[in-house]
C-alpha positions as CSV (number, residue, x, y, z in Angstrom):
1,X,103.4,55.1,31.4
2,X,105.1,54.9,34.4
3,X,106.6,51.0,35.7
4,X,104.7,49.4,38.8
5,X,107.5,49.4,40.5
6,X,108.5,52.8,40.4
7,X,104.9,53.9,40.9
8,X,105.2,51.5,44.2
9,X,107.8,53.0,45.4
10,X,107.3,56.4,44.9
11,X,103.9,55.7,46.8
12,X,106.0,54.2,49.8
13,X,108.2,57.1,50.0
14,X,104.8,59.5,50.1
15,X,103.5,57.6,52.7
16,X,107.2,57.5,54.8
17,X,107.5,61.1,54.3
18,X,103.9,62.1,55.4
19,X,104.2,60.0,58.4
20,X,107.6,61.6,59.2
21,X,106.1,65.2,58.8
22,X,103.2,64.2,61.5
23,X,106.1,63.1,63.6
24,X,107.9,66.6,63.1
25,X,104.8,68.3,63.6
26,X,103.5,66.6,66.6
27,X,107.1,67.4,67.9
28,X,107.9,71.2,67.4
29,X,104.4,71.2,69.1
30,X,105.7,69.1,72.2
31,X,108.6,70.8,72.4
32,X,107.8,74.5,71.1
33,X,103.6,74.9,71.5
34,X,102.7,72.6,74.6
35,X,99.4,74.4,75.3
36,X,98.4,73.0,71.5
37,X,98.4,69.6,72.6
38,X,96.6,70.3,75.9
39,X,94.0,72.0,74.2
40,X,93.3,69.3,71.9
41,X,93.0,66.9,74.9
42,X,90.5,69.3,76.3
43,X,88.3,69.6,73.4
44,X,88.9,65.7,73.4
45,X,88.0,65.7,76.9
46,X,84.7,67.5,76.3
47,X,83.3,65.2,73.8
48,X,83.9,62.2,76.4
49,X,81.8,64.2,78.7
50,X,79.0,64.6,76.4
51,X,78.9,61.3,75.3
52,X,78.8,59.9,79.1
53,X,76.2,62.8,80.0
54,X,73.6,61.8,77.7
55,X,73.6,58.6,79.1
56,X,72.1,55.5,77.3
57,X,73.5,52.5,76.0
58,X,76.1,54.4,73.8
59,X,77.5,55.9,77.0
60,X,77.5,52.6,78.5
61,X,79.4,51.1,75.5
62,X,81.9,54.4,75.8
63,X,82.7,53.4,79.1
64,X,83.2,50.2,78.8
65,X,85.6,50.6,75.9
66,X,87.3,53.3,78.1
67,X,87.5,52.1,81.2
68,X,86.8,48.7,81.1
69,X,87.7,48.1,84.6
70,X,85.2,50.0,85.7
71,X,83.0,47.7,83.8
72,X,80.6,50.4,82.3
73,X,80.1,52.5,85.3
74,X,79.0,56.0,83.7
75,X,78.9,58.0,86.9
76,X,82.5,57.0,87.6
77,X,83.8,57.4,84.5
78,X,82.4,60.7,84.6
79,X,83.7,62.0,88.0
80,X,86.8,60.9,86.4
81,X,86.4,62.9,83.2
82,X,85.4,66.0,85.1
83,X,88.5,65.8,87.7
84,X,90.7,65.3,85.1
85,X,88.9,68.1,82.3
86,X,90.0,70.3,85.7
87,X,93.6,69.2,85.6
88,X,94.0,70.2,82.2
89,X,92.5,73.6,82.4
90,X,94.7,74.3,85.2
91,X,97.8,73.1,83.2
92,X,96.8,75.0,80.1
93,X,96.6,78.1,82.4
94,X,100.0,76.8,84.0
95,X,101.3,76.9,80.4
96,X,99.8,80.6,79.6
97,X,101.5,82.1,82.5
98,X,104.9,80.6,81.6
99,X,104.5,81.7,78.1
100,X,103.1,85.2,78.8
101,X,106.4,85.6,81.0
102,X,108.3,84.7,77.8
103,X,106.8,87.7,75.8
């Protein structure tokens, strides 16, 4: 059987290494993949949207907890979303140009 404190530890260094891998990861897609991350915060984007567009009290709670110096205000929050949902897809096609010039 294997001592708790050797079981403990190799637990810690699990955890330390998966951690550092999400670091790596997150990373070589900064640095090497950009468009990755901005299509995750589009897709991230979109679910916002749908929340705040089917309106009710769980859009209301959403905005508050996103914006809470808006204090709730769904149509704002919204306008907001959409503008900036706009900004990403421009930046995402920003990023395809640059890396179609690559190839």
């Amino acid at each position: 059987m294997i001592p708790e404190e050797l079981l403990n530890e190799l637990i810690a260094l699990v955890l330390v290494g998966l951690i550092a891998l999400y670091f790596v990861r997150l990373f070589y897609d900064a640095v090497f993949r950009p468009w990755r991350l901005v299509e995750e915060q589009l897709r991230e984007i979109e679910m916002h949207i749908e929340t705040l567009k089917k309106g009710g009290k769980r859009a209301k709670l959403h905005s508050w907890l996103s914006m809470p110096a808006w204090r709730g205000d769904i149509e704002r929050h919204l306008e907001f979303l959409l503008g900036l949902r706009e900004l990403k897809r421009a930046e995402l096609e920003l990023l395809e140009k640059l890396r179609g010039g690559e190839e």
